[in-house]
Each structure stands twice: as C-alpha cells, then as structure tokens.
ROTI-561256 format. One line per field, with one value per residue: residue number from 1; residue in one letter; chain; x, y, z of N, C-alpha, C in turn. Coordinates in steps of 0.2 Angstrom, whole numbers, always signed. Example, Ala and Ser with C-alpha at 12.3 -4.5 7.8 and 13.67 -1.06 7.14 Angstrom:
BEGIN
num (1	2)
residuo (A	S)
cadena (A	A)
n_px (+66	+64)
n_py (-28	-11)
n_pz (+39	+35)
ca_px (+62	+68)
ca_py (-22	-5)
ca_pz (+39	+36)
c_px (+66	+64)
c_py (-16	+0)
c_pz (+39	+39)
***
This chain:
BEGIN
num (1	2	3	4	5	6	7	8	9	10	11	12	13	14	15	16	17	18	19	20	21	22	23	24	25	26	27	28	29	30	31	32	33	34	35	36	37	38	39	40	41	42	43	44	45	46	47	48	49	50	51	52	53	54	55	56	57	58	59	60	61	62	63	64	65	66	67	68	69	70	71	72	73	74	75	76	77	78	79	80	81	82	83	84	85	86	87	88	89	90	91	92	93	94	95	96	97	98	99	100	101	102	103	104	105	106	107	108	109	110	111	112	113	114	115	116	117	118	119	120	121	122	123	124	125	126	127	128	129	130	131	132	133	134	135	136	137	138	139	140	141	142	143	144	145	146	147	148	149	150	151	152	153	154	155	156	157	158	159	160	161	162	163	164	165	166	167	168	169	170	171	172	173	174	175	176	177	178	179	180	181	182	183	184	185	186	187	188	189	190	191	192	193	194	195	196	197	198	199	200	201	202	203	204	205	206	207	208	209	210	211	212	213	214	215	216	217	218	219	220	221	222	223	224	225	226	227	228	229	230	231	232	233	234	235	236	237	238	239	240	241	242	243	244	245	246	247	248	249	250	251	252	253	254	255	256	257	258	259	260	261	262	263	264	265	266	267	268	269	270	271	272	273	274	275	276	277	278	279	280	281	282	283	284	285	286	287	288	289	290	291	292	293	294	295	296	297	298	299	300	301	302	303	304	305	306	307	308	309	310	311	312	313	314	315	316	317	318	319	320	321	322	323	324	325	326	327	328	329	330	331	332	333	334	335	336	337	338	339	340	341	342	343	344	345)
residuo (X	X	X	X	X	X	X	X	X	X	X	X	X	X	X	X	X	X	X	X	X	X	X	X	X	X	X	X	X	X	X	X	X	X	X	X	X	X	X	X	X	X	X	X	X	X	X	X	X	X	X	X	X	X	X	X	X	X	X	X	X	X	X	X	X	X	X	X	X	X	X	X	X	X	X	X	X	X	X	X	X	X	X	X	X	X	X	X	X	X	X	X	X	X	X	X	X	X	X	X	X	X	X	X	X	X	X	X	X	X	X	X	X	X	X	X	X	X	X	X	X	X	X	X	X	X	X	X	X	X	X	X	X	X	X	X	X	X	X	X	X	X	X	X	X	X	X	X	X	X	X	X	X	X	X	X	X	X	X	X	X	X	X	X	X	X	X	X	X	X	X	X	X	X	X	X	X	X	X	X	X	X	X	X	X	X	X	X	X	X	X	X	X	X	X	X	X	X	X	X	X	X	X	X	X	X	X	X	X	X	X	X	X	X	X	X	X	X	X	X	X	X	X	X	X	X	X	X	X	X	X	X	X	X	X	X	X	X	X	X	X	X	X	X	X	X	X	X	X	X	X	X	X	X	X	X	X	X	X	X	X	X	X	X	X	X	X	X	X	X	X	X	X	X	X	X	X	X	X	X	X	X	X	X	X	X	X	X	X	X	X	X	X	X	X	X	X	X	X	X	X	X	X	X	X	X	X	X	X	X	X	X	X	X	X	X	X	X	X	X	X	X	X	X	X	X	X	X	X	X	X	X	X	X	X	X	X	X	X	X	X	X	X	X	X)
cadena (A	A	A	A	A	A	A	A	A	A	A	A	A	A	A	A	A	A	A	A	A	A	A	A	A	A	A	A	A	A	A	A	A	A	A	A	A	A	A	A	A	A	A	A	A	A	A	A	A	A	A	A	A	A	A	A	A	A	A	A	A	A	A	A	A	A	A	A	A	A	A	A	A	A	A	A	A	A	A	A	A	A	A	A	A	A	A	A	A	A	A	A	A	A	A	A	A	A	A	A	A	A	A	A	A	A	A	A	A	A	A	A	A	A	A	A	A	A	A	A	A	A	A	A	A	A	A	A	A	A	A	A	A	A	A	A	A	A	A	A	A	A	A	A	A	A	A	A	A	A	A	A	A	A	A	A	A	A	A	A	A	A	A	A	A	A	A	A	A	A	A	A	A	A	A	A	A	A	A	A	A	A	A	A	A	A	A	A	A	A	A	A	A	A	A	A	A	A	A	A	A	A	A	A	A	A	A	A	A	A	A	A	A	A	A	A	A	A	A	A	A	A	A	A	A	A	A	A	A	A	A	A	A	A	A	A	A	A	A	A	A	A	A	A	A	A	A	A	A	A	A	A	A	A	A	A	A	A	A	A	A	A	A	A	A	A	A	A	A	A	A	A	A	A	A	A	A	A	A	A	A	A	A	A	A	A	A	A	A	A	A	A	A	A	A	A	A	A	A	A	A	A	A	A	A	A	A	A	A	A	A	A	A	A	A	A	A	A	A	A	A	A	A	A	A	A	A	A	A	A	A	A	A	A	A	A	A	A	A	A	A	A	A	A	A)
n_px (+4	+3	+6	+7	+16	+11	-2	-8	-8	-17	-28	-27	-31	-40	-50	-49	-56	-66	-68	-60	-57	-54	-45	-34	-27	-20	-9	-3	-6	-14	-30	-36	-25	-27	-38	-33	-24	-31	-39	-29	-27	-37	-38	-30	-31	-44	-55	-70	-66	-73	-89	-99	-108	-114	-106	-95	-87	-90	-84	-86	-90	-79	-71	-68	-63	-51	-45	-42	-30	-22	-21	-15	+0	+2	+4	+15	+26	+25	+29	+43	+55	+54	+59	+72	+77	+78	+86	+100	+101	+105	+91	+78	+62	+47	+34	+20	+5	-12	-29	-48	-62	-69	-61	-48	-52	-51	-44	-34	-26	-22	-15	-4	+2	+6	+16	+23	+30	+36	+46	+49	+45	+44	+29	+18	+1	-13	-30	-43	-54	-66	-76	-71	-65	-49	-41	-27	-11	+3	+13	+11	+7	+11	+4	-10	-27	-44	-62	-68	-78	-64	-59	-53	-40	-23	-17	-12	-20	-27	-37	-41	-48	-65	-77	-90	-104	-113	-126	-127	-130	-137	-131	-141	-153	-165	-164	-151	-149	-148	-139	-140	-149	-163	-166	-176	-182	-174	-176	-187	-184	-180	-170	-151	-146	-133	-127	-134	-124	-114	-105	-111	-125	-135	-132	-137	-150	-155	-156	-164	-177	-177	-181	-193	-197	-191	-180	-185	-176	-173	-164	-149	-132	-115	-106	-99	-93	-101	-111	-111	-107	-120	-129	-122	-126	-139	-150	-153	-152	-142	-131	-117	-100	-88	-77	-74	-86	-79	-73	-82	-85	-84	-90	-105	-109	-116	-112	-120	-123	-130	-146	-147	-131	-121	-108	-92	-80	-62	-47	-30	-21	-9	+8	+16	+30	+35	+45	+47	+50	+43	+31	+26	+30	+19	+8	+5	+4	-7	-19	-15	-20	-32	-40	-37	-44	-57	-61	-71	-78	-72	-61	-50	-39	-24	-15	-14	+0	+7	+3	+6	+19	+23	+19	+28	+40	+41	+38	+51	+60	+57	+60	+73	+80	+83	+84	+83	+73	+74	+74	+62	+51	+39	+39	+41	+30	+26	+23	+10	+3	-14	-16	-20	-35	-42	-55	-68	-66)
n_py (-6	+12	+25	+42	+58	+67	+66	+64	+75	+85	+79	+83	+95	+97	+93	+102	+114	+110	+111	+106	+117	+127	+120	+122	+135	+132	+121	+127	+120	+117	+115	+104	+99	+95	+87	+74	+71	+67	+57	+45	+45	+37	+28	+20	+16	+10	+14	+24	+43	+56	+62	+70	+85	+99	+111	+107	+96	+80	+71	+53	+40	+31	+38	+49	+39	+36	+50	+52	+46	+49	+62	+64	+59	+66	+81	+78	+75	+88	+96	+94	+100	+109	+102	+99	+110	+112	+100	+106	+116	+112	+112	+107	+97	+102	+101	+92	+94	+90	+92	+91	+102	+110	+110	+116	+132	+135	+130	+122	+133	+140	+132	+129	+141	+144	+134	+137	+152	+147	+139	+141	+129	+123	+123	+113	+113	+104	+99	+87	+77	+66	+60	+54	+40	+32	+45	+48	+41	+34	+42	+56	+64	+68	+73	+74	+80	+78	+72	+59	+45	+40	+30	+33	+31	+26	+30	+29	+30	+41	+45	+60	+69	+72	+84	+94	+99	+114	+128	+138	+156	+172	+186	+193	+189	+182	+172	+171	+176	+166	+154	+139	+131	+123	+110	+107	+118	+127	+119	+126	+136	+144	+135	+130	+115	+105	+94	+79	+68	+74	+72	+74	+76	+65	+62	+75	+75	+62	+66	+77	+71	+60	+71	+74	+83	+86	+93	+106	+109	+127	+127	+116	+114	+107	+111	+117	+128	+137	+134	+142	+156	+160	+161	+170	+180	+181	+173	+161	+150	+139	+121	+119	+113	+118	+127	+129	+138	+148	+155	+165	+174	+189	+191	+192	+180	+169	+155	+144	+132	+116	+108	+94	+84	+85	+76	+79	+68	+71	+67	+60	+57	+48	+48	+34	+35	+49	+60	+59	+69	+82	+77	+74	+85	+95	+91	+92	+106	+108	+102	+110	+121	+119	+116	+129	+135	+132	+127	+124	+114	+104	+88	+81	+69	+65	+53	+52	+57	+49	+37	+40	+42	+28	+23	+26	+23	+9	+8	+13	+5	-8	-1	-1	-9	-3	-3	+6	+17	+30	+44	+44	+49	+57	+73	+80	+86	+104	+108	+114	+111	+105	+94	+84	+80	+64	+62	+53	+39)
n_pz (+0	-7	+1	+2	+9	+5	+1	+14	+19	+11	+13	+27	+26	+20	+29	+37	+30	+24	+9	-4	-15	-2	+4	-4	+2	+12	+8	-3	-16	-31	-33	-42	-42	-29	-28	-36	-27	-18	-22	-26	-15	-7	-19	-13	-1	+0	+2	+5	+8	+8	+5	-9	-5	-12	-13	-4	+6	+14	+28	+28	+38	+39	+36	+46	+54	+49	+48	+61	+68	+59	+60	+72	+69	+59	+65	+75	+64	+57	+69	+68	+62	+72	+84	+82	+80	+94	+98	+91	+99	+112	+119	+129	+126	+123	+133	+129	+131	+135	+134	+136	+129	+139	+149	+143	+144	+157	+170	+163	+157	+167	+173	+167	+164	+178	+181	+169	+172	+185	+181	+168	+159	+141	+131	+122	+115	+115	+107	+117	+111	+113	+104	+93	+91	+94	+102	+106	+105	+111	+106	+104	+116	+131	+143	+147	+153	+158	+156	+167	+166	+152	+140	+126	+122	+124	+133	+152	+164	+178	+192	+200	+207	+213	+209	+211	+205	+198	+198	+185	+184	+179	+186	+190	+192	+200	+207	+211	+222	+231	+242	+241	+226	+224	+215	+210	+207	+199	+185	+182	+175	+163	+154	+148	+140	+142	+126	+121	+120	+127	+143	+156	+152	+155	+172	+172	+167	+174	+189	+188	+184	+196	+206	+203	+190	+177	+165	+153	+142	+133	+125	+119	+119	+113	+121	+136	+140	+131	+133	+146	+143	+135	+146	+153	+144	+151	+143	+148	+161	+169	+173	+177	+176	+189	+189	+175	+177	+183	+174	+171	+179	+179	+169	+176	+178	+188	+202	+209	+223	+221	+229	+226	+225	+213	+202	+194	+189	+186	+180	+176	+160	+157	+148	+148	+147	+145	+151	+171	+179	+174	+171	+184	+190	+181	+184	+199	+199	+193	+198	+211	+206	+203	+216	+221	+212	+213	+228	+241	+234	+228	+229	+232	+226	+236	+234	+219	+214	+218	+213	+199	+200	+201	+193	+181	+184	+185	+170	+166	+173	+164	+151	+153	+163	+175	+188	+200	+210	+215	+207	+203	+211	+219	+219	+236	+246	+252	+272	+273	+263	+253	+249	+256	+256	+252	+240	+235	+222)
ca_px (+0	+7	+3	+11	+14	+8	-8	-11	-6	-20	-34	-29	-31	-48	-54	-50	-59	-72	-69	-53	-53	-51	-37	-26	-23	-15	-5	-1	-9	-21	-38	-36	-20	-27	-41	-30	-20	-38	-41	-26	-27	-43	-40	-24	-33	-49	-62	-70	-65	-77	-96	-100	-114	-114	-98	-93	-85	-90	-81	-89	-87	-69	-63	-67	-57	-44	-42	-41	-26	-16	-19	-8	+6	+5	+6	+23	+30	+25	+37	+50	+59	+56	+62	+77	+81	+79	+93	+104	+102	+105	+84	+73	+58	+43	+32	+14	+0	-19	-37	-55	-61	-70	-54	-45	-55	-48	-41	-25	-21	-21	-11	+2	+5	+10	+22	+27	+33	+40	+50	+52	+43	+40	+21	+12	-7	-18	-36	-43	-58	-67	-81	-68	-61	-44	-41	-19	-7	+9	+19	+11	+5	+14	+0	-19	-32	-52	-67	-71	-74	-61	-59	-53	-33	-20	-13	-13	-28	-24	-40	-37	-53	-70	-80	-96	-107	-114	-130	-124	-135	-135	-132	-146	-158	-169	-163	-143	-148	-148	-133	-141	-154	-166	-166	-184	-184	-170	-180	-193	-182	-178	-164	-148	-144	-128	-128	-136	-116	-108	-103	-114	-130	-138	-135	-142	-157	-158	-156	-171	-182	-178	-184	-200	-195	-188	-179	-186	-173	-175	-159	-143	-127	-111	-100	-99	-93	-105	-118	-107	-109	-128	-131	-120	-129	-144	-152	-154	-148	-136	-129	-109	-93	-87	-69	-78	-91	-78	-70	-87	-87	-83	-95	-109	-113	-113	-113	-122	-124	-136	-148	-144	-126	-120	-102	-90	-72	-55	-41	-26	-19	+0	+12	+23	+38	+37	+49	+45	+50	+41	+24	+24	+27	+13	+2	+6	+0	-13	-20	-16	-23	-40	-39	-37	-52	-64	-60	-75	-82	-68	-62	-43	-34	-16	-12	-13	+5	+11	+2	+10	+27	+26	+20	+33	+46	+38	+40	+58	+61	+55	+62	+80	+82	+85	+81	+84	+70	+75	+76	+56	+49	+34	+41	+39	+24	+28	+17	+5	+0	-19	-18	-23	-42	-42	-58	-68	-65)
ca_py (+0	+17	+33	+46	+61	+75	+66	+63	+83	+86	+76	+87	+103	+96	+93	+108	+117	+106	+109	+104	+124	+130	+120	+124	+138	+128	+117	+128	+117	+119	+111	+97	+94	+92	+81	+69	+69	+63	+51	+41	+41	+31	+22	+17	+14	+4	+14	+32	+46	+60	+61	+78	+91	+103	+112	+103	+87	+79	+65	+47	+36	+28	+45	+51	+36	+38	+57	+51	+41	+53	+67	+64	+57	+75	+85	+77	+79	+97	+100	+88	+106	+113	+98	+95	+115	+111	+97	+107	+122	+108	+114	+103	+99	+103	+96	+92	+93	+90	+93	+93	+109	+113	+110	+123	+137	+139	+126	+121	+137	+144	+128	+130	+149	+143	+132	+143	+156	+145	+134	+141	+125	+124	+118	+111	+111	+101	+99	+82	+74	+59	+56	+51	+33	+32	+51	+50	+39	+38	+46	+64	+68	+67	+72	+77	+83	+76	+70	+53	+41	+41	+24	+32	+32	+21	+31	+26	+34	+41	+49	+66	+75	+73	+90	+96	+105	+120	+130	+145	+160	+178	+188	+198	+185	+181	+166	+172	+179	+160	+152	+133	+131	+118	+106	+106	+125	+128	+117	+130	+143	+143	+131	+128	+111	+101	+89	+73	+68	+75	+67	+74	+77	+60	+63	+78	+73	+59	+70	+79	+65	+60	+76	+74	+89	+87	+99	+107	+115	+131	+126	+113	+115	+101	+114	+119	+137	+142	+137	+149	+164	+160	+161	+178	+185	+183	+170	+155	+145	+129	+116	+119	+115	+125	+129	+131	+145	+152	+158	+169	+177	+195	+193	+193	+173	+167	+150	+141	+126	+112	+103	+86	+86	+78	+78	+74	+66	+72	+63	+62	+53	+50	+43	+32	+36	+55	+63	+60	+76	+85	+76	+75	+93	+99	+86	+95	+113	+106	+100	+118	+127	+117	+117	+135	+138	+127	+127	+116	+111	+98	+86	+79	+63	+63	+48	+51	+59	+41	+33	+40	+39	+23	+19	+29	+20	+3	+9	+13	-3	-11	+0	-1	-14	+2	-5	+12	+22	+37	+48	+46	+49	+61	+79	+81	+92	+109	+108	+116	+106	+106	+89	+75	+80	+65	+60	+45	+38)
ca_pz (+0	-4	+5	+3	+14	+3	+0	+21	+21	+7	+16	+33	+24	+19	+34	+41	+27	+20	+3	-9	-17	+5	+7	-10	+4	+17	+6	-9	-23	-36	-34	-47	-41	-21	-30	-35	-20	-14	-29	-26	-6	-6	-19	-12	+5	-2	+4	+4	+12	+8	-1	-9	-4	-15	-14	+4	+3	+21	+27	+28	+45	+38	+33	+51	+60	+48	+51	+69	+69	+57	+63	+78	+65	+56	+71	+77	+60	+58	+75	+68	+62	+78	+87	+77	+81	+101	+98	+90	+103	+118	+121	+131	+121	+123	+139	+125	+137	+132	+138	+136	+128	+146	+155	+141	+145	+165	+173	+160	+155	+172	+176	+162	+167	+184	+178	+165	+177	+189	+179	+161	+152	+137	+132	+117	+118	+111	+109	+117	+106	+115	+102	+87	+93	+98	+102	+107	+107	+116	+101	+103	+120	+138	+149	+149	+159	+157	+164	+166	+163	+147	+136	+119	+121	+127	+141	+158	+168	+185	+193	+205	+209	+212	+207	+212	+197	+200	+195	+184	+183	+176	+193	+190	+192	+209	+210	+213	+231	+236	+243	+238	+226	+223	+207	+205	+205	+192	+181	+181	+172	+155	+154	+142	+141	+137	+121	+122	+117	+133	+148	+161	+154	+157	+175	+175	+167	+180	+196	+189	+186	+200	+212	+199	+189	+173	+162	+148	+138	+127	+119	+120	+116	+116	+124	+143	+137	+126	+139	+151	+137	+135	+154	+154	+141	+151	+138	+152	+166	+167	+176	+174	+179	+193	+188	+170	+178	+188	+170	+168	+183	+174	+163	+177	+180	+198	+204	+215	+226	+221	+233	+223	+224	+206	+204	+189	+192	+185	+178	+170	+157	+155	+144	+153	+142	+145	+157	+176	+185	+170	+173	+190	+190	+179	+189	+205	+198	+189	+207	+215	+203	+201	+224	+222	+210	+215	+234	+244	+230	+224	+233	+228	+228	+235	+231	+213	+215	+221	+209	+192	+200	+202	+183	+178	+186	+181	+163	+166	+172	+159	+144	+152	+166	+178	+196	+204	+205	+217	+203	+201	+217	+218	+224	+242	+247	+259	+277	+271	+256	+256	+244	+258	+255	+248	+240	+231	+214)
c_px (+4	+2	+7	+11	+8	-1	-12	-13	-13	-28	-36	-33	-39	-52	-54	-54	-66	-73	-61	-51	-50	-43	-30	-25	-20	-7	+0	-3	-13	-27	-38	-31	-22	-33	-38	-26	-25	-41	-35	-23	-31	-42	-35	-23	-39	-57	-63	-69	-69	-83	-96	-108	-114	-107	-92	-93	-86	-88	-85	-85	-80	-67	-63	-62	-50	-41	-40	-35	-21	-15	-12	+0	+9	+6	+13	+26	+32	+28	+42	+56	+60	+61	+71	+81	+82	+85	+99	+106	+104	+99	+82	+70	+52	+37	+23	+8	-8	-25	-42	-57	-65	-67	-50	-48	-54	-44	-34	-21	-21	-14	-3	+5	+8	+17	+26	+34	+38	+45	+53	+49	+41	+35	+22	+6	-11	-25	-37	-51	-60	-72	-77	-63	-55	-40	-33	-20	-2	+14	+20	+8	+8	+8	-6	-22	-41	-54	-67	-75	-72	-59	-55	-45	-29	-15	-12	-16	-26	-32	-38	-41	-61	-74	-87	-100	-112	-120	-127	-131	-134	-135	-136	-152	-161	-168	-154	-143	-149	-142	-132	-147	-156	-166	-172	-186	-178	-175	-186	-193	-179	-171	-160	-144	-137	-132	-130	-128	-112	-109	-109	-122	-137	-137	-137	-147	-160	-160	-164	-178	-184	-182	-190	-201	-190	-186	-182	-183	-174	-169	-153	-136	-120	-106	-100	-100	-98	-111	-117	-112	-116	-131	-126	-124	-137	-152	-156	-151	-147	-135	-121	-105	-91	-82	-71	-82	-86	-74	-75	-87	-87	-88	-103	-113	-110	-116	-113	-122	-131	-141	-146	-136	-124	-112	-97	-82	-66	-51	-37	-23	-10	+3	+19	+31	+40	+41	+44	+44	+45	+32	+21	+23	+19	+8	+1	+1	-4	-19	-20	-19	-31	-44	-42	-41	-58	-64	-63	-78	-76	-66	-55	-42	-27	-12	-12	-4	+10	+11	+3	+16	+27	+23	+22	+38	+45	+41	+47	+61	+61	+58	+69	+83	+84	+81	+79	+77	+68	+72	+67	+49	+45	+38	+38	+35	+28	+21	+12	+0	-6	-20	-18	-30	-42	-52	-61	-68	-70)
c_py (+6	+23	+38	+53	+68	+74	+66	+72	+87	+84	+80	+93	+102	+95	+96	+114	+118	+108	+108	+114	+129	+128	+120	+131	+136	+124	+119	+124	+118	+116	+104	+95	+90	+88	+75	+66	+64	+58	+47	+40	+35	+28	+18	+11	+8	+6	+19	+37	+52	+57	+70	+80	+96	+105	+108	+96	+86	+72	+60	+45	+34	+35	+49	+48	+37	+45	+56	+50	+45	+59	+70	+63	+65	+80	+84	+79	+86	+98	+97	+94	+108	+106	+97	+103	+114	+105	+101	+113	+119	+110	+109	+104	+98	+100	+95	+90	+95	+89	+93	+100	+113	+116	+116	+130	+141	+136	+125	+124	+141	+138	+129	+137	+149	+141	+134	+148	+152	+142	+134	+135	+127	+119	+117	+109	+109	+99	+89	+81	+70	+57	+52	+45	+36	+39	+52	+45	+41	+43	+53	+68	+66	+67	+74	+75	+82	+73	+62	+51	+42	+35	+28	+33	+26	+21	+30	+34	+34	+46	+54	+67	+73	+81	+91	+101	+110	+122	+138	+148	+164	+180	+195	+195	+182	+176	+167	+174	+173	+158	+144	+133	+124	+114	+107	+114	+128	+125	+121	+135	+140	+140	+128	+120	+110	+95	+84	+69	+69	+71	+69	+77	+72	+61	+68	+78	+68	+61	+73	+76	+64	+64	+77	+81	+90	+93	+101	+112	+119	+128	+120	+115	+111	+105	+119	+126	+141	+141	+142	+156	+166	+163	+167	+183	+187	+179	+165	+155	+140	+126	+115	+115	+120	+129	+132	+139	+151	+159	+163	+172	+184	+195	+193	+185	+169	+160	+150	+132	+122	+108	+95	+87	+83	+80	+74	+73	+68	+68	+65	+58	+53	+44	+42	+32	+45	+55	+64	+65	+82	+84	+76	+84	+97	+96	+90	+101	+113	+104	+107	+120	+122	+116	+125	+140	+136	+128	+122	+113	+104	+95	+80	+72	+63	+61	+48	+54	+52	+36	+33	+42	+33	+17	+21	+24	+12	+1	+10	+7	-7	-7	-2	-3	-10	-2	+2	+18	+28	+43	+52	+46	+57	+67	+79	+89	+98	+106	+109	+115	+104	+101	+83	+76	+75	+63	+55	+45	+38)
c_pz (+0	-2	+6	+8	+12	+3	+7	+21	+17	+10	+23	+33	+23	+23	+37	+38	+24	+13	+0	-11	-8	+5	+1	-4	+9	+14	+0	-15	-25	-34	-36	-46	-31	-23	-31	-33	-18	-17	-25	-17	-7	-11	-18	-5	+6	+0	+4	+6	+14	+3	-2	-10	-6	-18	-8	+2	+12	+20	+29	+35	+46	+37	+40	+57	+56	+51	+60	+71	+65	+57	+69	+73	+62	+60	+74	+72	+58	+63	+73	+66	+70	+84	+86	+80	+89	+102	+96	+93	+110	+121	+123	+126	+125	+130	+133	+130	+133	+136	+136	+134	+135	+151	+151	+141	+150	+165	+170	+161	+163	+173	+173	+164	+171	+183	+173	+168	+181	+186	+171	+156	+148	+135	+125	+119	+115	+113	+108	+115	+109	+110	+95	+88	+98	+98	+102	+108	+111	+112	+101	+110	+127	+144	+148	+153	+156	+160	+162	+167	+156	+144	+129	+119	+125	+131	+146	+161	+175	+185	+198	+209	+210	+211	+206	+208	+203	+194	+193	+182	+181	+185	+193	+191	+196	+210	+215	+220	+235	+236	+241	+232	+221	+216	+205	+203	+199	+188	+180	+177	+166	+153	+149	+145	+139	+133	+125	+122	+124	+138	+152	+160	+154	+165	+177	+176	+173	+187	+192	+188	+193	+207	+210	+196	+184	+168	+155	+145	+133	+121	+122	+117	+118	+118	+130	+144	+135	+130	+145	+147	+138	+142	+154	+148	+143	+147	+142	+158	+165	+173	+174	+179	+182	+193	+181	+170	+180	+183	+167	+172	+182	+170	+166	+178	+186	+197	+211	+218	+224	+228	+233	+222	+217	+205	+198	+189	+185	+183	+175	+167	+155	+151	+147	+152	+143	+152	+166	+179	+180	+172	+179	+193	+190	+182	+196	+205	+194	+196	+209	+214	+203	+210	+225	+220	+212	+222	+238	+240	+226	+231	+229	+233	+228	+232	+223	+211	+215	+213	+201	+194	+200	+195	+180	+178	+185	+174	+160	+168	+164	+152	+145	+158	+175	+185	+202	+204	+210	+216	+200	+205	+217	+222	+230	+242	+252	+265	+273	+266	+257	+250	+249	+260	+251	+246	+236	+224	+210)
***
C-alpha cells in the first residue's frame, strides 16, 4: 500500500476546510492537483474518504477514523523542524500537554501559566476529542487533563478530583440571592442544556427525574462554554462545571450550590515514556490550581502523585532494566499542602 505524505497533508487541509478549493490555501496546490492527492489516497486505502454536498465534501465514518489516527502522525511531523532545532540548541523539548475543551477554557491554561513562570517550560497544547475513537497515542501527548470516565486512548488513567457541578445563573436573576438552590426549582427557568453527546448530561437529566421535575430546555449545546456565554448574556440558566463557571465570573454569571449534589471526576492521562519530573510537576500545579479555583467544591486525591510515580518507574524498568527508582519519586509536598483532601474515585 502506498501513502504518501503529501496526500495525508491534502486530506488534513480538507478537513480543516471542507472543501478541496479552501485547502489549496493551506498546502499551496491547485484544486485538481489536491483532487488527485484525494483520488489516489482512497484508492490506495480501499475505501472512501469524503461524499459531496454541494460544494462541501463531508467526510464518511472511515474518513473520520482515519483522520483520527493521522492526525496525531502530522502533528509530530510538523514540529520535527522545531524539534530537530531544540537538539541542535541543547533545548529541552517541549512538555505536549492536552485537555477537554472545558478544562482549556480555565483550569489548564491557568495551570500552564503557573508552571510557565516558575519553571520556564515549554508547552504544546492540544485539543482532546473523545467522540472520534482512539483520540492520542503515546507518540504525541505526555500528559492530559479530562473528565471521566475516558476509554478512547491508550494512556494510563490516573484519577485526582472529584467536582461538584454547580448551578450557573445571570447575577441579576432572583434566583442568585440563594446560597443553595433547589433542582426542581431551576428546572422551572428557561434552561440551556448540554448535548445529548456530553458526559454529564444524562445525570443531570436523571437527578431531575428523580426530584420529579424534569428539564425542559430552550436550547442545548455540546459545549460547557457556550452554555457559560448563554447564561451571561442573560439567555438562560445551566448546570456547569465550577472551575468552568468560575471563568465567567466578569462577565456577570454566579454560581451556586445544588440541593442534589452531582459531581464529575477528573483525571489524568499519562504517557509512561514522558519525562517523570516534568509530569509530576505539571500534575502538581494542575491540582493547585484546580484546589485554588474550586475550593470546597472539589475534593482531591493525593495519592494520585504516588500513583503516576510509580507507573513511571515501572516503565523505566522495563524500557532499560534500571532498578533504581529514586530519581522518580513524587516531589515532596511543603506543610502546608492542602492535597490530603483526599476524596472518592
């Protein structure tokens, strides 16, 4: 089977644009030549990549898993300059750190900043997919940050945090002067759902079942954010992530405490070939910072510090027969470390 690169390069561009004449501006080629960049992939590969609607070419269920899978390939290559100039500058390379787009909205980049400052890393950030199969391998991502449960990668899954959802509102709205409120009385306000697709809003819907007081949303939306946005423009009320909401609060949307408590767990995913002190690190101030947003409303696992040093050094074993494993020993906490909260998985 040949595959060539130009032609993977031809199908990204396509998929980032949805038509063939978009992405002659990505790649530089004509039209009829990124056509039969796309003629002679699929028929190299045995099956079809796109159907066309008009002028949009949409991709078919095989063209969606393959983008899956090469995506990550052309991402590594495309920094193979940059990496290639970090060897010849004696440069660390890059710590590639990924998230949920919920968790990139506060929590990462706040976390990344920290460590930035203190340490001078450098990042790569990438956005983390769960609805398109096998989302990363171990070739292109060191560490991420998402909710669980997460099946679609074949990183080792460390859970941290449990997280208490919260009811976001406009903070002009008579319901804000409460310190708890009720699930069956949200449900009475015009409410923006999440997609049927996301993680949490099967238990929402069951929590308000359950209080006999189901929701009936004006609107949905598969993204935590844009139900934030909504609910600060005054549009509705939600059911958020509290590290999530805590990134609208400028914009006028307060959170509150639910009577049903409902709660969505944290994790992180690592590649046990990435550098120890580096992951343990960002693992640390990814914890602090998500402590220091959230406050009573989370509910951390110490032991998760323990528990991806000791599948690090596992790994080091095994790649290089290395018995000693010192060297990969969770940083030592100060007193004050307010990470033996811990709480359930």
């Amino acid at each position: 089977m040949e595959i060539r690169l130009e032609w993977l390069r031809a199908f990204r561009a396509i998929m980032q644009t949805g038509t063939a004449t978009g992405a002659t501006a990505i790649i530089f080629r004509t039209q009829p030549q990124i056509s039969r960049m796309i003629s002679g992939l699929e028929s190299s590969l045995g099956f079809q990549l796109f159907t066309r609607e008009g002028r949009r070419l949409i991709p078919t269920a095989d063209g969606l898993r393959f983008y899956a899978h090469i995506e990550p390939l052309l991402s590594n290559f495309d920094r193979l300059s940059g990496f290639a100039e970090d060897i010849k500058e004696k440069r660390g390379r890059p710590l590639v750190v990924a998230a949920e787009p919920f968790l990139l909205a506060n929590l990462v980049p706040s976390a990344i900043e920290s460590v930035h400052r203190a340490e001078g890393t450098k990042f790569a950030i990438e956005l983390c997919v769960r609805e398109i199969g096998l989302w990363a391998s171990r070739s292109n991502v060191d560490l991420a940050v998402v909710a669980l449960p997460f099946t679609q990668t074949d990183l080792e899954l460390f859970s941290f945090a449990d997280v208490e959802l919260v009811a976001t509102i406009p903070e002009a709205h008579p319901l804000a002067v409460k310190e708890v409120i009720d699930l069956a009385e949200l449900a009475t306000e015009p409410f923006i759902a999440l997609g049927h697709t996301t993680l949490l809003r099967s238990q929402i819907d069951m929590a308000a079942v359950r209080v006999g007081k189901p929701f009936r949303p004006i609107m949905e939306t598969g993204s935590g954010a844009i139900a934030c946005e909504l609910v600060a423009r005054g549009v509705g009320v939600s059911i958020s992530d509290p590290i999530l909401a805590s990134a609208f609060r400028d914009r006028g949307v307060v959170a509150r405490r639910l009577t049903v408590p409902l709660n969505v767990t944290y994790g992180f995913l690592v590649n046990p070939a990435a550098a120890p002190s580096q992951i343990l690190q960002m693992a640390h101030h990814v914890v602090d910072t998500a402590i220091s947003i959230a406050g009573d409303l989370i509910a951390t696992q110490s032991s998760v510090f323990d528990r991806i040093a000791s599948a690090l050094r596992q790994q080091k074993r095994r790649a290089t027969g290395d018995d000693d494993p010192s060297s990969y020993d969770a940083p030592t906490r100060g007193a004050d470390s307010s990470l033996d909260n811990d709480g359930p998985v």
